[in-house]
C-alpha positions as CSV (number, residue, x, y, z in Angstrom):
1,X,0.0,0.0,0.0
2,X,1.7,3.3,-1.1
3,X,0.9,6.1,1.3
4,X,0.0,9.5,0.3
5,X,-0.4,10.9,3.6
6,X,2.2,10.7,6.9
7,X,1.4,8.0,9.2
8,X,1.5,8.5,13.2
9,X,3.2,5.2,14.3
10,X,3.4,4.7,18.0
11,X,7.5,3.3,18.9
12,X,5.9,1.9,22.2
13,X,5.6,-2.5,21.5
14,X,9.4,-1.7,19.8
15,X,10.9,-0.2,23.4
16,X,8.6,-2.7,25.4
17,X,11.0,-5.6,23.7
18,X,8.6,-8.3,22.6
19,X,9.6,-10.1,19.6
20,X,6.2,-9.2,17.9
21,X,5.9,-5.4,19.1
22,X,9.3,-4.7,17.4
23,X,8.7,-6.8,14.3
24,X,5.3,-4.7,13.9
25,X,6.8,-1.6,14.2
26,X,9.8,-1.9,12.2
27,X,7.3,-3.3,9.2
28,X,5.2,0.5,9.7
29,X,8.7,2.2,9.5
30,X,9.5,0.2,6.5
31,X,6.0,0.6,4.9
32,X,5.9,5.0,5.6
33,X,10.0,5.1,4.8
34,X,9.3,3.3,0.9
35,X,5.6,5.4,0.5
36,X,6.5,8.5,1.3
37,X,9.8,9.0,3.8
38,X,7.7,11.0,6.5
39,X,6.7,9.8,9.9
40,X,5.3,11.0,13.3
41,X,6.3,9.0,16.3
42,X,5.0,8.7,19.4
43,X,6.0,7.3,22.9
44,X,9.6,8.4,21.7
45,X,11.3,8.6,25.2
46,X,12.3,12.2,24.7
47,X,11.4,14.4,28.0
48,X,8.7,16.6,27.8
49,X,10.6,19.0,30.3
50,X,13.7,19.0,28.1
51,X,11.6,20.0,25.5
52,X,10.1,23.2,27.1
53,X,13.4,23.9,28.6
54,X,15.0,23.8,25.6
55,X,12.5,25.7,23.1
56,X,12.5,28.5,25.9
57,X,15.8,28.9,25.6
58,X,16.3,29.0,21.9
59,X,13.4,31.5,22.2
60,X,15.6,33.7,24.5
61,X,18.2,33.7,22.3
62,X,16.4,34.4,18.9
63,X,15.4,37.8,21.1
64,X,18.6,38.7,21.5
65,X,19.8,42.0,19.3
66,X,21.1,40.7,16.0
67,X,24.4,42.4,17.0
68,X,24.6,39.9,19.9
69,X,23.4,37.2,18.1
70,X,26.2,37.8,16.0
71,X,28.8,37.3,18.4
72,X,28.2,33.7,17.6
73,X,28.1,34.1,13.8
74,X,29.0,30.9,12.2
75,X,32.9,31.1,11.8
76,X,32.9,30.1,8.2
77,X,31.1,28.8,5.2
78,X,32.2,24.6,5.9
79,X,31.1,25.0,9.5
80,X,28.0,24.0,10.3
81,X,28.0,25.8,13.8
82,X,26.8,28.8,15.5
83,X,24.6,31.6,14.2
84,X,23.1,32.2,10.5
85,X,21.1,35.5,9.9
86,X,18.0,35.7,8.1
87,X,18.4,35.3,4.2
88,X,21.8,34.1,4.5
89,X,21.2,30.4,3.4
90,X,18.7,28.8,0.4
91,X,18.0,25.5,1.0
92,X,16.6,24.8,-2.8
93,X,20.4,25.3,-3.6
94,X,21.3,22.3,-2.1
95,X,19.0,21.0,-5.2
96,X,20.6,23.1,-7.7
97,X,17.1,25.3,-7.8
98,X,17.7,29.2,-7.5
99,X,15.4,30.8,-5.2
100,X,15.7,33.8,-2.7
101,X,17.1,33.6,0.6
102,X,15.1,31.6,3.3
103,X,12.9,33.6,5.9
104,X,14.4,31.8,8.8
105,X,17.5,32.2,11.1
106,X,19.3,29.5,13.1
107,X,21.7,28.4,15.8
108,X,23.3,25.2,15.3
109,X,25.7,22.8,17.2
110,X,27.3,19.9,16.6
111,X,29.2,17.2,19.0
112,X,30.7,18.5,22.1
113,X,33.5,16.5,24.5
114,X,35.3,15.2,21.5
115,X,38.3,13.7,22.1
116,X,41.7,15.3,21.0
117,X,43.0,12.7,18.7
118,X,43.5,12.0,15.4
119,X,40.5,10.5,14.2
120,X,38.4,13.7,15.8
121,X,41.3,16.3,15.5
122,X,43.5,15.3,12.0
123,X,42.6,16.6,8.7
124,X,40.7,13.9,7.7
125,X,37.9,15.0,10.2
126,X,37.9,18.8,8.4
127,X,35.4,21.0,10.0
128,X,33.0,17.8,11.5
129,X,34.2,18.0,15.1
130,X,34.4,21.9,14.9
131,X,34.3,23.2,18.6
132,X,30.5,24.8,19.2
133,X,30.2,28.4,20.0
134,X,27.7,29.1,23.2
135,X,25.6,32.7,23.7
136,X,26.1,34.2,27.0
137,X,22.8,32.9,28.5
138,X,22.6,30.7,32.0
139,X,21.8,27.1,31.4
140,X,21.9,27.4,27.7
141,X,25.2,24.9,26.9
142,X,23.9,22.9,29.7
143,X,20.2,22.3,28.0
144,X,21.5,22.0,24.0
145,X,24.2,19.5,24.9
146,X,21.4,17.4,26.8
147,X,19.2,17.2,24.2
148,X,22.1,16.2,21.4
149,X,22.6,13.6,23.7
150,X,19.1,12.5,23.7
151,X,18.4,12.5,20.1
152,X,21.7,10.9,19.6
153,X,20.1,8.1,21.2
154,X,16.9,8.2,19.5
155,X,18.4,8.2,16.3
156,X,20.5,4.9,17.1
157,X,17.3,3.3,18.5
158,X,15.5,4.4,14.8
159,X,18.4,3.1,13.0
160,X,18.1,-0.3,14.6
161,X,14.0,-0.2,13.4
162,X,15.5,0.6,10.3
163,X,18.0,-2.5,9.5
164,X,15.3,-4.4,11.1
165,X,12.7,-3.1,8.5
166,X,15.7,-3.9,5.7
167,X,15.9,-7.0,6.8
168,X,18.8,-6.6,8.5
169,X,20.6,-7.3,11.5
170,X,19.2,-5.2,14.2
171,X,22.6,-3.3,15.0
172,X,23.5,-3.1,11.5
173,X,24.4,0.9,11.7
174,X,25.8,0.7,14.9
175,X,29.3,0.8,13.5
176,X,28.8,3.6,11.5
177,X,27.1,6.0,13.5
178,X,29.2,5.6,17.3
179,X,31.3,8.4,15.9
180,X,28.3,10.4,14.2
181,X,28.6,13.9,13.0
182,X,25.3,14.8,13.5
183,X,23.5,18.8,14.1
184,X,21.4,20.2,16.3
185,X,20.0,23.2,14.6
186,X,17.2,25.6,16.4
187,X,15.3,27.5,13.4
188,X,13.1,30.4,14.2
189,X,10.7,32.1,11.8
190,X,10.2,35.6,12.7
191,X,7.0,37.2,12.0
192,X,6.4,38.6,8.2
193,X,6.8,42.6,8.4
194,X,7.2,42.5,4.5
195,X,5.6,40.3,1.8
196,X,7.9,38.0,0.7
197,X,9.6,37.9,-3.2
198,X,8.1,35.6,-5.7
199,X,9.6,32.1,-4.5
200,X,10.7,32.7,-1.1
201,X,9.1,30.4,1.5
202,X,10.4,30.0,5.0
203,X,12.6,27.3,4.1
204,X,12.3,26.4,0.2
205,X,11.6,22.8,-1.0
206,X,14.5,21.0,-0.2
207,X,15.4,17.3,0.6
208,X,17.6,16.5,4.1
209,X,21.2,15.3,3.4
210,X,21.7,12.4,6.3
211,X,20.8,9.5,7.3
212,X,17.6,10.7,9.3
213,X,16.0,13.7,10.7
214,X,14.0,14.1,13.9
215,X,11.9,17.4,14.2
216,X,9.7,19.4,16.5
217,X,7.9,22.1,15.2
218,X,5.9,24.2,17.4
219,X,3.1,25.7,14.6
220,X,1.9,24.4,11.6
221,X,3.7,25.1,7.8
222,X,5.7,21.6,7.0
223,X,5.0,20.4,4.1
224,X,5.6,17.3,2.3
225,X,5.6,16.4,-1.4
226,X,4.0,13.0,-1.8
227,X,3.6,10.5,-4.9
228,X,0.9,11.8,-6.6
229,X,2.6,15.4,-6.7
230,X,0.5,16.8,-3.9
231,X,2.3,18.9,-1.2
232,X,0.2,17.9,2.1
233,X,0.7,19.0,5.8
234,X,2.8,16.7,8.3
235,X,0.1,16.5,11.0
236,X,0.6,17.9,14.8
237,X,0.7,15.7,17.4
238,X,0.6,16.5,21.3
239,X,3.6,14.7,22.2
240,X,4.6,13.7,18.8
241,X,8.4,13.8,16.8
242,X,8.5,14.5,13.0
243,X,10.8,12.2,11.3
244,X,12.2,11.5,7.9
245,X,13.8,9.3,5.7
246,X,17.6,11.8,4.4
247,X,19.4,11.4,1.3
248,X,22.0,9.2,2.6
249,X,19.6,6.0,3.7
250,X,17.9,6.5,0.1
251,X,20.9,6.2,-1.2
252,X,21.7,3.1,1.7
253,X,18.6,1.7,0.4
254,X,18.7,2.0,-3.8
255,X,16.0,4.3,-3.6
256,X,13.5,1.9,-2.2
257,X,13.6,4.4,0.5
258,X,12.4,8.1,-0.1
259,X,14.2,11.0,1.4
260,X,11.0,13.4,0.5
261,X,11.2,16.9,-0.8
262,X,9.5,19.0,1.9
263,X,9.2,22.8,2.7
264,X,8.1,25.4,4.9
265,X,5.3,27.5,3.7
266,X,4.3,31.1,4.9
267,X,1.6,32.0,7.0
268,X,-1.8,33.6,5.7
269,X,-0.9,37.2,5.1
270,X,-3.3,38.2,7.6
271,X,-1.3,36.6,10.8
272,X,2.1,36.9,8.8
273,X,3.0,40.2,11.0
274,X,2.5,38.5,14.2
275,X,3.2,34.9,13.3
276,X,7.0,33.4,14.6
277,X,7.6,29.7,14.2
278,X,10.2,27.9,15.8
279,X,11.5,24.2,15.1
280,X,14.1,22.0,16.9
281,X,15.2,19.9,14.1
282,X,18.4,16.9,15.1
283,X,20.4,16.0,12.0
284,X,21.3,12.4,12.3
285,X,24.7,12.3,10.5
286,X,27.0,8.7,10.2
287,X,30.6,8.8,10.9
288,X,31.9,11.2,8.5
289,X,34.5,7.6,6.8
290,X,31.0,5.9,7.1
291,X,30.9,4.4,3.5
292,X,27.1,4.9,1.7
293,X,26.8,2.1,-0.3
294,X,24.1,-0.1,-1.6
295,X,22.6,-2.2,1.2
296,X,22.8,-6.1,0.2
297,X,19.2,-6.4,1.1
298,X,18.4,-3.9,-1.4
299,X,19.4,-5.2,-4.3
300,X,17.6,-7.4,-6.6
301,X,19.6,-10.4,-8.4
302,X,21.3,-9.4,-11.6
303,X,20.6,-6.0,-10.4
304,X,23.3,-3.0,-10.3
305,X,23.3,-0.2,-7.5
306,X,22.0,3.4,-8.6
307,X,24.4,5.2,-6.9
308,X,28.2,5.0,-6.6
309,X,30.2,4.3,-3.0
310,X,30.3,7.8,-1.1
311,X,32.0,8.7,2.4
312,X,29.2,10.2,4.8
313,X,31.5,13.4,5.5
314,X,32.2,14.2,1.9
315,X,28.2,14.1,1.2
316,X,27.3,16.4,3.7
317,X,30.0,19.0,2.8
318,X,29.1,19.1,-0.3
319,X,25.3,19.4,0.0
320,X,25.8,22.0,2.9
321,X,28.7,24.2,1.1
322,X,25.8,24.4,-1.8
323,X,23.1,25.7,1.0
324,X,25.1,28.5,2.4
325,X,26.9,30.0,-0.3
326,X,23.3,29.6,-2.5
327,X,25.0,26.8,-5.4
328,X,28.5,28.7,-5.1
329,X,27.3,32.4,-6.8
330,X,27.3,36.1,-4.7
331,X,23.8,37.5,-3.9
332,X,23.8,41.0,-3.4
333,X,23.2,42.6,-0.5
């Protein structure tokens, strides 16, 4: 059955351990990750109170004056850390389509604690393990680096549903994600003062670049593009996490998986000038030598892979260099 809308699948019987519970849910996973790579999950684990604490923080800092918010700039255009202004990155170039800057501005981090050798510190780890810059607000650090560490294991308990929907063994991944390089990135969508250009979205149409992405949004505007070329809503769930199927398990899986265009629209002009959105969205990376390559499960007899052998690391620098420097050209100021 190919679904066209996303399906709300409930992770409980897969944490409760019983043979049958994880079987079922791994075969929902399986059957929402081939229809139409979009899921919402429920009875995750995540805590409620890390949450709020969280999205109240981000929200402190987003109200910051953009010259303090800009004391924690990102340092450069291969480092996906810190601050990134309104405008300053386009998502559709990550596809290779030209479209104005997004109406959204971030803070992202990445792994913190890494070790000083050479496998986190020599040049083959480039700007992966980059150290994370922090705003000057109490409990901040504290709060972000809690909640990397609980999507971290979130998104190793979803990759295990994942080898076990691929008919794999369950811990599969596990070797390829212990060293991940995922981001944590905060987006807020400040209200609309001005219409937008012809184009420009909140975040344009876009597909992730991992292996997985877990999101919480806190108002309504997700969008995903589904089989029969309709964009429909990702439904909000008290409780719920968004997921989705990246680029790097559809490429994992030979395209039997779908890493989905999606998009954030605008709000109705009438509650554009009062509208802010804000979305807590964990990029589940692999270990940046993790080798992408056509899962054995996924390929047919006599049948040839669709994509060629690519490291993890060199994917995502490629895809995000794209995004922030809009496909490589200058956009005037």
């Amino acid at each position: 059955m190919t679904l066209l809308t996303v399906p709300i699948i409930d992770l409980a019987p897969y944490f409760e351990g019983t043979e049958q519970g994880r079987a079922e849910v791994a075969r929902k996973v399986d059957e929402a990750s081939r229809s139409i790579g979009f899921l919402v999950i429920t009875h995750h684990g995540i805590s409620p109170e890390l949450i709020a604490r969280v999205s109240e923080l981000s929200r402190q800092f987003f109200a910051l004056p953009l010259a303090d918010k800009r004391r924690v700039d990102r340092p450069r255009e291969d480092a996906v850390r810190g601050y990134s202004a309104v405008g300053e990155e386009g998502l559709s170039y990550s596809l290779e389509e030209a479209t104005p800057g997004d109406l959204k501005e971030s803070f992202s981090v990445g792994p913190s604690n890494v070790p000083d050798d050479e496998y986190h510190r020599g040049k083959a780890a480039g700007p992966h393990f980059e150290p994370n810059s922090w705003p000057d607000i109490p409990g901040f650090r504290e709060a972000y680096e809690e909640y990397f560490e609980a999507m971290s294991e979130l998104s190793r308990s979803l990759m295990r549903i994942f080898a076990l929907g691929l008919k794999l063994p369950e811990r599969f991944f596990d070797d390829k994600i212990d060293e991940h390089i995922s981001m944590f990135r905060v987006l807020s969508y400040p209200p609309q003062k001005e219409a937008p250009l012809p184009g420009q979205l909140r975040a344009g149409a876009h597909s992730d670049y991992g292996s997985l992405t877990v999101v919480l949004p806190d108002d309504k505007g997700l969008q995903v593009l589904n089989k029969a070329g309709q964009w429909v809503d990702v439904p909000q769930v008290e409780g719920g996490l968004v997921v989705n199927i990246a680029d790097l398990m559809m490429q994992w899986t030979n395209d039997q998986w779908l890493s989905t265009m999606h998009r954030v629209v605008n709000p109705p002009f009438e509650a554009a000038s009062t509208n802010r959105r804000q979305s807590l969205v964990f990029f589940h990376q692999p270990n940046y030598d993790a080798m992408v390559e056509c899962l054995p499960s996924c390929l047919a007899p006599g049948g040839k892979p669709t994509y060629a052998p690519i490291s993890s690391g060199d994917h995502l620098m490629s895809k995000f260099v794209k995004q922030t420097t809009f496909g490589g050209t200058k956009v005037a100021a």
